[in-house]
ROTOR-352792 format. One record per residue (C-alpha): residue number from 1; x negated, y negated, z. Coordinates in Angstrom, 2 decimals. Layout:
<sites>
     i         u         v         w
   NUM         X         Y         Z
...
</sites>
This chain:
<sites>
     i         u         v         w
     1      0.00      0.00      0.00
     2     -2.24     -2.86     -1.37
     3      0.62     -4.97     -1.40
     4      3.87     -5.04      0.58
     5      6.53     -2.65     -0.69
     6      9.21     -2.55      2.09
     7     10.81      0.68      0.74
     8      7.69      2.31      1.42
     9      6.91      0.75      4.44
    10     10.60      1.40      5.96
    11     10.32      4.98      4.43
    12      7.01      5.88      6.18
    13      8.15      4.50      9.55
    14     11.29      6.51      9.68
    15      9.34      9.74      8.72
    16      7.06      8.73     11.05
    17     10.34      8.39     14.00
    18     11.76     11.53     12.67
    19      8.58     13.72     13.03
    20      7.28     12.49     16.30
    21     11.33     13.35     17.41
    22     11.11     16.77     15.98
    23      8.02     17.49     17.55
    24      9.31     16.75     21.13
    25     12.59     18.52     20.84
    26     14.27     15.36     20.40
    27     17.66     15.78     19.08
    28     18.63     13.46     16.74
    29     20.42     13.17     13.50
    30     20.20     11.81      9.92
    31     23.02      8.68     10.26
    32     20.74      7.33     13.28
    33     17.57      7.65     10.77
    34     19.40      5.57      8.11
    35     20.85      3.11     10.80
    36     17.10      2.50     11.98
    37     15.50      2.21      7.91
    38     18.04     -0.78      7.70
    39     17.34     -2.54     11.03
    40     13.49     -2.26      9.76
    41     14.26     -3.70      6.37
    42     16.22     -6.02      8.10
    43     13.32     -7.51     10.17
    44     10.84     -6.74      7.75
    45     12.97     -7.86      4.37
    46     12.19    -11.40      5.07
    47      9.05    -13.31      4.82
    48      6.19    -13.11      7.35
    49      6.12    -15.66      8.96
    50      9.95    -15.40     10.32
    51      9.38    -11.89     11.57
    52      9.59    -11.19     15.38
    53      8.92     -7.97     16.04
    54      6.69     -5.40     15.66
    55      7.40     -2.24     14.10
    56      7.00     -0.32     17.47
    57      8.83     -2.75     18.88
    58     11.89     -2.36     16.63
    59     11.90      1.52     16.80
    60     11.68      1.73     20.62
    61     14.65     -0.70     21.01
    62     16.77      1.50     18.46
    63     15.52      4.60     20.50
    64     16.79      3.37     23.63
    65     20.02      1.97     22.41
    66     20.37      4.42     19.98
    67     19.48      8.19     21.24
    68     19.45      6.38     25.18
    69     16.14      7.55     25.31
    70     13.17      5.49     26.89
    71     10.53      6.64     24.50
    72      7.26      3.97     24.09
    73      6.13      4.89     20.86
    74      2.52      3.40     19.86
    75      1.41      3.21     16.23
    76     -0.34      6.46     16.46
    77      2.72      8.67     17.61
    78      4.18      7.92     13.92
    79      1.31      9.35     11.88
    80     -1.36      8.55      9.45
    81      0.57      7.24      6.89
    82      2.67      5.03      9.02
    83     -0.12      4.08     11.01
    84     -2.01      2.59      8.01
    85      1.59      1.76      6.63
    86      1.06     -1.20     10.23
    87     -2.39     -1.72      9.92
    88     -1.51     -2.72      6.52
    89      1.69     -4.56      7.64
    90     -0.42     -6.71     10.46
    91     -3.38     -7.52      7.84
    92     -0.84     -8.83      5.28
    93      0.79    -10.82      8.46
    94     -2.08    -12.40      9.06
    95     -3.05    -13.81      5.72
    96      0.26    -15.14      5.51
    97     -0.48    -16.84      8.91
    98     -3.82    -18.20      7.48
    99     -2.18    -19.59      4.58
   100      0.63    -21.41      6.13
</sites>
């Protein structure tokens, strides 16, 4: 992801939620997955410098309201891909920071 695609970055973040959920027996199902890809292109749909959250920060807010589960997800729990997927997201964050 050279440049920001937000299907791909919403895509790899719910994989991301949905295999760190598996893993830990967390039951879950595929209407809560879709709920959470919109509330992430929702924050991340509009331009950088009006964003508020992270993308931890988002998921662990939809996994508490959502599956009533106080689960603190870092970067890491979501996998490679999604973890370069916010590495990715920050760095692009930044420049747009810097060029404001």
């Amino acid at each position: 992801m050279k440049s920001f695609d937000i299907e791909y970055f919403t895509s790899t973040l719910t994989i991301g939620v949905s295999n760190f959920l598996i893993k830990n027996n967390i039951q879950f199902n595929e209407t809560s997955l879709n709920k959470l890809k919109k509330e992430l292109t929702k924050e991340f749909g509009v331009n950088f410098l009006k964003q508020s959250k992270t993308p931890t920060q988002i998921i662990n807010i939809f996994l508490k309201k959502e599956l009533k589960k106080n689960i603190n997800l870092t970067p890491q729990d979501l996998g490679d891909e999604a973890l370069n997927s916010i590495l990715n997201w920050g760095i692009l964050k930044s420049k747009a920071f810097l060029n404001e």
